[in-house]
N, C-alpha and C positions, 0 to 999 in steps of 0.2 A: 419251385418256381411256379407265380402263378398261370393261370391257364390265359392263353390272351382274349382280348376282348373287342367290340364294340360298341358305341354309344347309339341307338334308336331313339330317334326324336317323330314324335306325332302332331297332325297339326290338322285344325278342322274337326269333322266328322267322324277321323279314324281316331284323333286323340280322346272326344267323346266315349268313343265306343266298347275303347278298352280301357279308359278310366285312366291314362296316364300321360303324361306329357313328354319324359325318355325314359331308357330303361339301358341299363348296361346289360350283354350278352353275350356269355360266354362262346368263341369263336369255336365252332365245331371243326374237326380237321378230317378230309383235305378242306383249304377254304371255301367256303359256299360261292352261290353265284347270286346274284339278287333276285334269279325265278325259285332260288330255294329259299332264302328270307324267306320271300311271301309267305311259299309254305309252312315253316317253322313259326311264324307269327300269326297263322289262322290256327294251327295247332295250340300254340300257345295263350291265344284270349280265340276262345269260341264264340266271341260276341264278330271276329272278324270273319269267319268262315263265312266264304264264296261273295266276299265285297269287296277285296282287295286286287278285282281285275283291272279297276278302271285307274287306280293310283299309280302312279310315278314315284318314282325311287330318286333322291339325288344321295352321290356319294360324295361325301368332301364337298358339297356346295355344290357339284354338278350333276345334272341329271344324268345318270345312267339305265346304259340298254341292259336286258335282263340277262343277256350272256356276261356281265359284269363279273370278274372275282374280288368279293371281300376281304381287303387284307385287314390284321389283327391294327386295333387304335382308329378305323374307318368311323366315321361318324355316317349315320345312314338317315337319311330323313322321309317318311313318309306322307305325301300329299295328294290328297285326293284332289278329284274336279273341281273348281273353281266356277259359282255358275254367277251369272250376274248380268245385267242388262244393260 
């Protein structure tokens, strides 16, 4: 059976940063919460480490708070600040 998963969609600055636009990843178990994403995705592209404070998480198209748990098939999207005048 395979291991379950989620879809990571980047967008802006952070998609720059790590050079990709999604990424499927496999769901660590017990399920994470989305203050552990962060971590496991500055672990994973070190071009994110210690920039992914200011970004917003939405899960499923809605933003989620960081006490959030990832269930397996979650589509997670990362958004940074929006600046603009």
């Amino acid at each position: 059976m395979p291991a379950p998963t989620i879809t990571v969609l980047y967008f802006a600055a952070v998609r720059d940063l790590c050079g990709l636009h999604q990424e499927s990843l496999e769901l660590p178990a017990p399920p994470p919460r989305v203050r552990d994403l962060r971590a496991l995705l500055e672990q994973r592209h070190p071009a994110l480490q210690g920039r992914l404070h200011r970004v917003r998480f939405a899960r499923n198209e809605t933003f989620a708070p960081e006490d959030s748990v990832i269930e397996p098939g979650d589509t997670i999207a990362v958004i940074p600040p929006v600046g603009g005048g």
